[in-house]
Steps between C-alpha positions, in 0.01 A plus 500: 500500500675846361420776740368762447585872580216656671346782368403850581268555822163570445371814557338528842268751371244350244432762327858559436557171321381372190102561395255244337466619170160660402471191259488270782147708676369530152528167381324413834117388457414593844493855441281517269250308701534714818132622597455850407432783748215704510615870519283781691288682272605821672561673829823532648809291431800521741838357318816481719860411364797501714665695178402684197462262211413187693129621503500564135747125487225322644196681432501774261258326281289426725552910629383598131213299536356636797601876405290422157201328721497882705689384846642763741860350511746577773863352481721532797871467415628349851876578394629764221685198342850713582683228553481300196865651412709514786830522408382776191744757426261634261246557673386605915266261691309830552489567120406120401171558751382811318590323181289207619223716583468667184548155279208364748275809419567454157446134440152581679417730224580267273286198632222793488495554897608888461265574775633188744639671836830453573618419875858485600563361824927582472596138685845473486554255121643114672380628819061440504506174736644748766191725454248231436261616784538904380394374180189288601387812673572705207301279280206514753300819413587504153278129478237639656195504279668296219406211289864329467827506601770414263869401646837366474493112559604414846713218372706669206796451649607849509486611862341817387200374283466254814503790752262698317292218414401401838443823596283564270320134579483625851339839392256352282393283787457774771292664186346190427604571096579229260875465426655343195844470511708513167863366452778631369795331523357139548494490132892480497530269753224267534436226224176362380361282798703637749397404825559821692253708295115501593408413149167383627416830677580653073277702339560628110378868367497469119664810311349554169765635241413875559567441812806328512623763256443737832674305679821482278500836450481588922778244510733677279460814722745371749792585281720505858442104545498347146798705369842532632572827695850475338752276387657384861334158643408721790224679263369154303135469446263357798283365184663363234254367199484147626372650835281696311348208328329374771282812572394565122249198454143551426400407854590572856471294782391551872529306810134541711 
């Protein structure tokens, strides 16, 4: 028996290492026969993302759709995102948040939510399970009177999709509001069947072309995460195509 050198360590960080490619969840049957949620027909939506884009990621189809149907939207940014480049020299964590900001306010426009009200909590970006009780209470009033909650999946494996994610489970509660959770990252690294995801808690919102055209165009708003800041590895993008891939089908799915 030859041995065998061994190889590189694997990346303790899932999302660091390598993603299933989007070929993989398409080619998957059960996706297409998730059961397909029933959207309010109006009233008051509440969408929370632990950064701007990951609301528009997971559920910027489904945004469109309720802005068309006449909701009241209000997204609440938990973090500005200004961490997403740390070790920038191009660019401040203070400047990425008001970049952030603006990208967020204009891929709203483009999904046709203009009107949506935008709430920034300014959590510290890597820092939300530390302030996971400030959040919840946040979250409260702003559910009052609303028809659904939408939120960062509790089991993303991000800690700050997880942070928010409960806290806005816990708010929703107190509120006693419906909350559908969306992923984001478990697309990279979770595999068709995988055991850790609630896949029988899934729910499917169909996006007809016109409205997955929204939703490409909001996408392409966050220039700061799907383009390089500059040439150094230090400014890379967060979302490179094949990342991209996974939030540009014509359906999106929820965990209930």
């Amino acid at each position: 028996m030859t041995a065998t050198k061994p190889g590189p360590p694997a990346p303790a960080d899932p999302i660091q290492a390598n993603g299933t490619p989007e070929s993989v969840w398409r080619a998957w049957r059960r996706l297409d026969r998730l059961p397909a949620a029933i959207l309010p027909d109006g009233g008051r939506i509440v969408i929370v993302a632990a950064h701007p884009d990951d609301e528009v990621l997971g559920a910027g189809g489904t945004i469109a759709l309720l802005a068309a149907a006449g909701a009241r939207l209000t997204v609440v940014s938990v973090t500005d995102g200004e961490a997403s480049h740390p070790h920038s020299t191009r660019v401040t964590p203070a400047e990425l948040a008001a970049i952030r900001a603006e990208e967020l306010r204009a891929a709203l426009t483009a999904l046709g939510a203009s009107s949506a009200e935008v709430v920034r909590l300014k959590v510290a970006d890597t820092r939300v399970a530390g302030h996971e009780d400030e959040v919840a209470a946040a979250l409260r009033p702003l559910l009052d009177g609303s028809r659904l909650c939408l939120a960062p999946w509790a089991g993303d494996v991000h800690s700050d999709h997880e942070a928010a994610g409960r806290a806005a489970r816990a708010a929703a509660r107190a509120a006693s509001v419906d909350c559908w959770t969306y992923p984001v990252w478990m697309w990279h690294w979770a595999r068709p069947d995988d055991t850790r995801v609630p896949w029988d808690s899934a729910v499917s919102v169909g996006l007809p072309p016109g409205i997955a055209e929204l939703k490409h165009r909001a996408v392409q708003r966050f220039v700061s995460q799907i383009h390089p800041l500059g040439p150094d590895a230090s400014d890379a993008a967060i979302l490179p195509p094949d990342e991209l891939a996974h939030h540009l089908r014509d359906i999106e799915v929820f965990f209930t």
